[in-house]
N, CA and C atoms as an extended XYZ file, in Angstrom:
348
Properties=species:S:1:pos:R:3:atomname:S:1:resname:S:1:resid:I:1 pbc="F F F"
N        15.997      -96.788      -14.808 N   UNK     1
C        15.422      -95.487      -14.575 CA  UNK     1
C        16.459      -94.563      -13.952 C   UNK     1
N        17.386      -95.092      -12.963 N   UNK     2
C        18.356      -93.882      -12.319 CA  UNK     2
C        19.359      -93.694      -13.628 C   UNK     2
N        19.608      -94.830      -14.597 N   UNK     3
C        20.658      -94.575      -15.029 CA  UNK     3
C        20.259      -93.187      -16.514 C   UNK     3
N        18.820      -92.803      -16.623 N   UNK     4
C        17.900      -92.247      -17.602 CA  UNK     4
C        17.824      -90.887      -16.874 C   UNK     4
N        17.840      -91.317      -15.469 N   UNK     5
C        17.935      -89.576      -14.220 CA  UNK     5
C        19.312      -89.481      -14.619 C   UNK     5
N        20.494      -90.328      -14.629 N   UNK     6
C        21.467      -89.882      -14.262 CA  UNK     6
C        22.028      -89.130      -15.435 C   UNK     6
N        21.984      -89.641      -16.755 N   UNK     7
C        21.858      -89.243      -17.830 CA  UNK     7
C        21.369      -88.109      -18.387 C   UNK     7
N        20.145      -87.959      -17.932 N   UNK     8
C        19.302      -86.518      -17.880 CA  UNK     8
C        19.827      -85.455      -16.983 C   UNK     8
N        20.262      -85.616      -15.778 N   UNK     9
C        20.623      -84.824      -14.843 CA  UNK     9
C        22.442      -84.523      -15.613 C   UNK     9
N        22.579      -85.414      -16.377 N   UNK    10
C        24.353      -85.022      -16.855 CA  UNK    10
C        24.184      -84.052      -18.185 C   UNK    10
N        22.969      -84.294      -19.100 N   UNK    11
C        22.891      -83.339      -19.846 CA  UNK    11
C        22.392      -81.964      -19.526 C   UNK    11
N        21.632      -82.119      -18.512 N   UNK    12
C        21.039      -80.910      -17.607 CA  UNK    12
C        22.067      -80.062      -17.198 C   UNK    12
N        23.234      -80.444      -16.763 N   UNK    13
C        24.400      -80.038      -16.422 CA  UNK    13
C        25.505      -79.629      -17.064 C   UNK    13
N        25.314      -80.558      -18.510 N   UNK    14
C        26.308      -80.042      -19.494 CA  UNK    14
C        25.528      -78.683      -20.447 C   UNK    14
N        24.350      -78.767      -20.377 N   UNK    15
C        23.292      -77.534      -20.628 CA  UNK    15
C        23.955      -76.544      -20.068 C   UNK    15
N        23.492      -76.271      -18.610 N   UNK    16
C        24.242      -75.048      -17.932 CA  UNK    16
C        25.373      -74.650      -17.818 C   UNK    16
N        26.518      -75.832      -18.097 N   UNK    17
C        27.465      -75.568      -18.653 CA  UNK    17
C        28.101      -74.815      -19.498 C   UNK    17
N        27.022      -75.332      -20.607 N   UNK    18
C        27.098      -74.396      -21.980 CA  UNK    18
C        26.525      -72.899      -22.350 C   UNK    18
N        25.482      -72.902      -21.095 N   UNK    19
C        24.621      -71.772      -20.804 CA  UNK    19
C        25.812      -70.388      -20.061 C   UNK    19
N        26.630      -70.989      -19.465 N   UNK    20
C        27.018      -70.413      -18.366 CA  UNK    20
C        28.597      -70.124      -18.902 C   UNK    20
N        29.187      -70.786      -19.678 N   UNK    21
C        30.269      -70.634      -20.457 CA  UNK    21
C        29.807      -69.470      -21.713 C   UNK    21
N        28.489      -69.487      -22.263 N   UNK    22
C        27.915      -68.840      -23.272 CA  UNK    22
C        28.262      -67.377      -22.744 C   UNK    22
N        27.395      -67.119      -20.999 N   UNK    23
C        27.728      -65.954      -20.697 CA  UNK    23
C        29.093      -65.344      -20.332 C   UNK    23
N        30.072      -66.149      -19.943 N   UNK    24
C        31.508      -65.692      -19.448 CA  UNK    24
C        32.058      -65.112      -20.749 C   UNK    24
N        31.603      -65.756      -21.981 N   UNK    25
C        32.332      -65.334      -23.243 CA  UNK    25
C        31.800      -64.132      -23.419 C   UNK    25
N        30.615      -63.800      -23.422 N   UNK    26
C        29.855      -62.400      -23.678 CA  UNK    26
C        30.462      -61.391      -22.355 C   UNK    26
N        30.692      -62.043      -21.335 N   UNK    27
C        31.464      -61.018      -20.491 CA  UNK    27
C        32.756      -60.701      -20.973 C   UNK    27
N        33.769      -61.738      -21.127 N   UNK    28
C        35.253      -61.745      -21.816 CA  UNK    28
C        34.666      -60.791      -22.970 C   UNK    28
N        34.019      -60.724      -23.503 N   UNK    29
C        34.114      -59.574      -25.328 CA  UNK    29
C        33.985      -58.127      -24.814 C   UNK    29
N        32.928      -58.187      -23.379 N   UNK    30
C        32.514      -56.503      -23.191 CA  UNK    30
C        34.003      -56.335      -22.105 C   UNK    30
N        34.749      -57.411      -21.453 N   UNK    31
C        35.398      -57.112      -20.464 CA  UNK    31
C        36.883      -56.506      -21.293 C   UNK    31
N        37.024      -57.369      -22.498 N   UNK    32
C        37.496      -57.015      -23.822 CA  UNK    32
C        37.599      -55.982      -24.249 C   UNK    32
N        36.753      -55.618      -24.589 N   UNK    33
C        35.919      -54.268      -25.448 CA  UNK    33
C        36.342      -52.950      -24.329 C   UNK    33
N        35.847      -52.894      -23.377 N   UNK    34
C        35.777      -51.754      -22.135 CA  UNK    34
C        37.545      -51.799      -21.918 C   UNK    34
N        37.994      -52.492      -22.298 N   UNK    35
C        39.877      -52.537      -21.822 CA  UNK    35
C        40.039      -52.038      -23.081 C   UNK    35
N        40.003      -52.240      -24.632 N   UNK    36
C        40.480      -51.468      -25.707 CA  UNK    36
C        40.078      -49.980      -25.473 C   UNK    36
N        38.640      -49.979      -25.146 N   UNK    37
C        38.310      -48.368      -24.932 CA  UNK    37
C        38.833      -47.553      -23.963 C   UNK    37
N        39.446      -48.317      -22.884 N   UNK    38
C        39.981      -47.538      -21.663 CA  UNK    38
C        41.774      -47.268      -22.643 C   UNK    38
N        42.308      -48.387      -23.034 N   UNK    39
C        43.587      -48.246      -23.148 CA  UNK    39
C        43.986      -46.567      -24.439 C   UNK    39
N        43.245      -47.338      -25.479 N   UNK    40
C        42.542      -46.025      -26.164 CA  UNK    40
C        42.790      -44.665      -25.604 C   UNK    40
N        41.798      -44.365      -24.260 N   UNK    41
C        41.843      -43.482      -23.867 CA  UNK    41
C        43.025      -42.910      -22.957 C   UNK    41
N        43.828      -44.233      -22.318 N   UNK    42
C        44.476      -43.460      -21.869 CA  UNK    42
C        45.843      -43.330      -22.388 C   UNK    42
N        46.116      -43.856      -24.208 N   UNK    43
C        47.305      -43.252      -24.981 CA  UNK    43
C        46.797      -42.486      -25.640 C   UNK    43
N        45.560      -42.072      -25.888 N   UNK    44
C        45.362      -40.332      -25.879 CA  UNK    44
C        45.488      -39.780      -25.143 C   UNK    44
N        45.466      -39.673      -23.622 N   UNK    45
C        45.671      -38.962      -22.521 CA  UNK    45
C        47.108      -38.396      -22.484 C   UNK    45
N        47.726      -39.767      -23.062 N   UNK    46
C        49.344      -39.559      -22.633 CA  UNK    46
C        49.863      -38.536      -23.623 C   UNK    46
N        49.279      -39.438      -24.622 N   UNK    47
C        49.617      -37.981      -25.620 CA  UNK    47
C        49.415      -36.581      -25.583 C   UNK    47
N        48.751      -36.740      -24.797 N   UNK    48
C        48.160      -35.232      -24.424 CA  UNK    48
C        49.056      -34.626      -24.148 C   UNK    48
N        48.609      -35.649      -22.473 N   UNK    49
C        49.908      -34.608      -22.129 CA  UNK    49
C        51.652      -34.294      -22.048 C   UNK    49
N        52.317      -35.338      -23.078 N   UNK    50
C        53.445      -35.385      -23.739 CA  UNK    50
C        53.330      -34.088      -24.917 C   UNK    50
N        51.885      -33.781      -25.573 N   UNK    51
C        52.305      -32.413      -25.938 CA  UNK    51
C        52.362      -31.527      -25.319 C   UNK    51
N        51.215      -31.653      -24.288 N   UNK    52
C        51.494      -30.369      -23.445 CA  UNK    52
C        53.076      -29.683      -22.607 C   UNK    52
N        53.116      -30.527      -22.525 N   UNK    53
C        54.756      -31.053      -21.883 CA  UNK    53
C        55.611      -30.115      -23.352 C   UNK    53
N        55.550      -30.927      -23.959 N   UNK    54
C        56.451      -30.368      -25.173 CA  UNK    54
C        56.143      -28.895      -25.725 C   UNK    54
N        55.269      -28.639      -25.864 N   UNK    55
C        54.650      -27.118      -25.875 CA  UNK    55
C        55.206      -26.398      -24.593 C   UNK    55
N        54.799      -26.892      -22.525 N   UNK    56
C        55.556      -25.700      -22.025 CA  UNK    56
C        57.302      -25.501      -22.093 C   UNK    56
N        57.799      -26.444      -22.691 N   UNK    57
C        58.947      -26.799      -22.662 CA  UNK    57
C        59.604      -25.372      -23.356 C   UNK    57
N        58.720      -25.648      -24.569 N   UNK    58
C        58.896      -24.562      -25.729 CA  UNK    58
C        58.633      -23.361      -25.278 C   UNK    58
N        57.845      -23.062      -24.089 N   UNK    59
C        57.444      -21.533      -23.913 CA  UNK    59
C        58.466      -21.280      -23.069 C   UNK    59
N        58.850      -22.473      -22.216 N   UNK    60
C        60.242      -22.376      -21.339 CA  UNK    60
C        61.569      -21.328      -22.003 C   UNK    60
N        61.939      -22.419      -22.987 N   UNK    61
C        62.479      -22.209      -23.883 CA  UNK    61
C        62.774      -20.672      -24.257 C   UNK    61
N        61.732      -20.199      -25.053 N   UNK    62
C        61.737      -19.114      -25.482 CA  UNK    62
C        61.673      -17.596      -23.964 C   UNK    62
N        60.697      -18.337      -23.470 N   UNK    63
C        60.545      -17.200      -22.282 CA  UNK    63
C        62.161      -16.787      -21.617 C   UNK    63
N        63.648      -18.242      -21.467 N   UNK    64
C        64.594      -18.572      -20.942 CA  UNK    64
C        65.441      -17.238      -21.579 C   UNK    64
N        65.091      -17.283      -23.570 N   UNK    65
C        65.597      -16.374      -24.619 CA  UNK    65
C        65.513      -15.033      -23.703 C   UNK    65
N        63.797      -14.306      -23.715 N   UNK    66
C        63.556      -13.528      -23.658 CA  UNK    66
C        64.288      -12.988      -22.707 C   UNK    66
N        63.976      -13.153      -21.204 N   UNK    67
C        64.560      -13.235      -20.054 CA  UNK    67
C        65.939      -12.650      -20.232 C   UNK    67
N        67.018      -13.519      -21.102 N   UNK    68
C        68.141      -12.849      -21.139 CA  UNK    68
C        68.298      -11.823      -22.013 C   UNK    68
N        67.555      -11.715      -22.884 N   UNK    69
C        67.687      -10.286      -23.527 CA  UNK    69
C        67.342       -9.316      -23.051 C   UNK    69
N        66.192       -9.517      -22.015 N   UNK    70
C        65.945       -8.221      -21.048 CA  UNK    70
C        67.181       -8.094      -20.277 C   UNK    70
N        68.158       -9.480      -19.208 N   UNK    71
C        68.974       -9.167      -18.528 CA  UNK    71
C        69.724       -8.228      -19.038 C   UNK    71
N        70.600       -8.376      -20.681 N   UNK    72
C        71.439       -7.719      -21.308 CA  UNK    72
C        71.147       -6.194      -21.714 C   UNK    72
N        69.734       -6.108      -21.939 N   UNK    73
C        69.113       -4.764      -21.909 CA  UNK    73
C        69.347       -4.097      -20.396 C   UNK    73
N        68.996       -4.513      -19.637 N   UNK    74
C        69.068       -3.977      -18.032 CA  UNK    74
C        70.578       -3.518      -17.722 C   UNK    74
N        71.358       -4.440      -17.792 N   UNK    75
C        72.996       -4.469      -18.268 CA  UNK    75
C        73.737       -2.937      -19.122 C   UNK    75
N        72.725       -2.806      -20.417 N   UNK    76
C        73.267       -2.045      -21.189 CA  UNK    76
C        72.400       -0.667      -20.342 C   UNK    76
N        71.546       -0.347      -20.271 N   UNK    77
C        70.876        0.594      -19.650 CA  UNK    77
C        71.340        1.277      -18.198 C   UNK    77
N        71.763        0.026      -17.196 N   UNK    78
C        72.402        0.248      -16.220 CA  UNK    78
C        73.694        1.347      -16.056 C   UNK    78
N        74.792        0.865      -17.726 N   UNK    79
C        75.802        1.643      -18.065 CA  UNK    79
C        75.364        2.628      -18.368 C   UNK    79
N        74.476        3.182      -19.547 N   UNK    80
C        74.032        4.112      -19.876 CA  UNK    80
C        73.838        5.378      -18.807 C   UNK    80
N        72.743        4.475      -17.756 N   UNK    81
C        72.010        5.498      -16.860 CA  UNK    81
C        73.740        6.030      -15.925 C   UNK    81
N        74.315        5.501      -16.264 N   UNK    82
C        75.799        5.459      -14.785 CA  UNK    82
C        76.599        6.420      -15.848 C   UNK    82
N        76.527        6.475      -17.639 N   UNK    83
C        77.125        7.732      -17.920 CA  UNK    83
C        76.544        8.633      -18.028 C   UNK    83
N        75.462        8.921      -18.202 N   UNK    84
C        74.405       10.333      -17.897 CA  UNK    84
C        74.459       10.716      -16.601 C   UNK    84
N        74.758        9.834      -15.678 N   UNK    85
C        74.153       10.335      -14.046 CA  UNK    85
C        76.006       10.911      -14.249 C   UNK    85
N        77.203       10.638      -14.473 N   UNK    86
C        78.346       11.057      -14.365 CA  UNK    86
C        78.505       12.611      -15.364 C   UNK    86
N        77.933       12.286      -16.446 N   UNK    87
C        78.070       13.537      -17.246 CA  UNK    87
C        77.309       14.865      -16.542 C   UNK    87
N        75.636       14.505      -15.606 N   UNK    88
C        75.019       15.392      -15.280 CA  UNK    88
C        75.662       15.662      -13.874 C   UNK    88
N        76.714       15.049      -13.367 N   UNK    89
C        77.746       15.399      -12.307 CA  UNK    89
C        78.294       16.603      -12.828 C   UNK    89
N        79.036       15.954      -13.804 N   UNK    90
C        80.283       17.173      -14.343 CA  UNK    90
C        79.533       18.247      -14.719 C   UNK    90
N        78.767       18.008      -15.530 N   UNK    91
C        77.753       19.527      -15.871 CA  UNK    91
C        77.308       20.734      -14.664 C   UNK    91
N        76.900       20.011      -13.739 N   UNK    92
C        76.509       20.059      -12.811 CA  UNK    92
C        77.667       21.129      -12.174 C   UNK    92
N        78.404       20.611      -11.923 N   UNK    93
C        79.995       20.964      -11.547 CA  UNK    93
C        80.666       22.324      -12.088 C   UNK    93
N        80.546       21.850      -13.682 N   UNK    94
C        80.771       23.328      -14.451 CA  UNK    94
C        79.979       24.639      -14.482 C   UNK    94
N        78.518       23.990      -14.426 N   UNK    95
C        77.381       24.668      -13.972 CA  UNK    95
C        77.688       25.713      -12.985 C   UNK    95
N        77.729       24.996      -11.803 N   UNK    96
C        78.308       25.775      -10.586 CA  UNK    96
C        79.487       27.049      -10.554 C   UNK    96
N        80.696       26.486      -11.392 N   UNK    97
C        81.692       26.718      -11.956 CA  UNK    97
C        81.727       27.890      -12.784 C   UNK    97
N        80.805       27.638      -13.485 N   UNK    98
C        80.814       29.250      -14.776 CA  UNK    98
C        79.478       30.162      -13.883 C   UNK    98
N        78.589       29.759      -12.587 N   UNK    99
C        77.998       31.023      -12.005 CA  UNK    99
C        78.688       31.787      -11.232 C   UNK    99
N        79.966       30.813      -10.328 N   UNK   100
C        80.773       31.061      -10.014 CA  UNK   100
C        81.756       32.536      -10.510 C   UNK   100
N        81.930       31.869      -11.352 N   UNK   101
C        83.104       32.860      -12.180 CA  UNK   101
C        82.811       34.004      -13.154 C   UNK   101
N        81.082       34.066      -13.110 N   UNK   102
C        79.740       35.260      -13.887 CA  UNK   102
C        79.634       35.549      -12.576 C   UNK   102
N        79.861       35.548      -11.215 N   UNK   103
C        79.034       36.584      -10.321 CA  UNK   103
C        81.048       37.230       -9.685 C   UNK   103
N        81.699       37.028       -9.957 N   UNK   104
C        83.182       37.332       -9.372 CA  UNK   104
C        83.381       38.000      -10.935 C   UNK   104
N        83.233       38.164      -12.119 N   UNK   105
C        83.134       39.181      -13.212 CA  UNK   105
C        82.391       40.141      -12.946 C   UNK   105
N        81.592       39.717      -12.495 N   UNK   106
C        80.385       40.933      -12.153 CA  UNK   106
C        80.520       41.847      -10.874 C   UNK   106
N        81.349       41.513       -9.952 N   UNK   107
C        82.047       41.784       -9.054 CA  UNK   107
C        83.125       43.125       -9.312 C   UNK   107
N        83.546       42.410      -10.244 N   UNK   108
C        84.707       42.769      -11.168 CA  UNK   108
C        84.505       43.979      -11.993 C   UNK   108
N        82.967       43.995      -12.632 N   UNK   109
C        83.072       44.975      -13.549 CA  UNK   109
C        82.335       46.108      -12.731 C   UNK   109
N        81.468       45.589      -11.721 N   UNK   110
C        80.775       46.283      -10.575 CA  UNK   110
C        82.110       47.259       -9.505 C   UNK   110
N        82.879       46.807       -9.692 N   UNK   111
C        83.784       47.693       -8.488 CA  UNK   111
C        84.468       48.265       -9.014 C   UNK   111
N        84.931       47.254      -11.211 N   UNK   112
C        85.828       48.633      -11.699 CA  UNK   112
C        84.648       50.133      -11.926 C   UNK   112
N        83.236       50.077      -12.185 N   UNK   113
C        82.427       51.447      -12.208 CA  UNK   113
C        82.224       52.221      -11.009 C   UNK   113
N        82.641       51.786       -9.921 N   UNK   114
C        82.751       52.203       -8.790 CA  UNK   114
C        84.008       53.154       -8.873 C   UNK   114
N        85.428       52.665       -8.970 N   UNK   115
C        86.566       53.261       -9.065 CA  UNK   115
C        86.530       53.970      -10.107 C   UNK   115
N        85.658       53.905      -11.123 N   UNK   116
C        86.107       54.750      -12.113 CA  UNK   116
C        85.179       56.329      -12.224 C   UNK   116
């Protein structure tokens, strides 16, 4: 009789065994499963943001372009504004120069009607 318990109590055991191994495998498939879906997600992530990356790179890039074509504009404008501001010197100058030399004519023709 013990050796019919003992027997019974060993298949009882190799039962739950099998019961209990049954469930670890159904855990291993979802523990499985939930790791493909995470990994999944996170080499789409990466990808992401390896384009994003590569896209501001590109706005870098171009913005780096822009940037210096304004510098070279600023550059060329700078000269510009420095020969107008020199020319409206000299003008300026002559300006002065020919009222100068219209009010000493006028002087001139004013004192020869006087003497004459």
């Amino acid at each position: 009789s013990s050796g019919i318990n003992a027997e019974y109590g060993m298949n009882k055991e190799c039962r739950d065994l099998k019961i209990e191994n049954s469930h670890l495998k159904e855990q291993q498939k979802g523990i499985k499963s939930e790791t493909m879906r995470l990994e999944a997600r996170e080499t789409a992530l990466i990808q992401h943001c390896l384009k994003q990356l590569s896209d501001t790179m590109s706005q870098i890039g171009k913005l780096e372009v822009a940037a210096e074509q304004k510098s070279e504009e600023i550059v060329l404008l700078k000269r510009d504004l420095s020969e107008v501001t020199s020319s409206l010197t000299e003008l300026t100058k002559r300006h002065i120069q020919l009222i100068d030399d219209n009010n000493e004519l006028r002087m001139q023709v004013y004192g020869g009607r006087e003497n004459a």
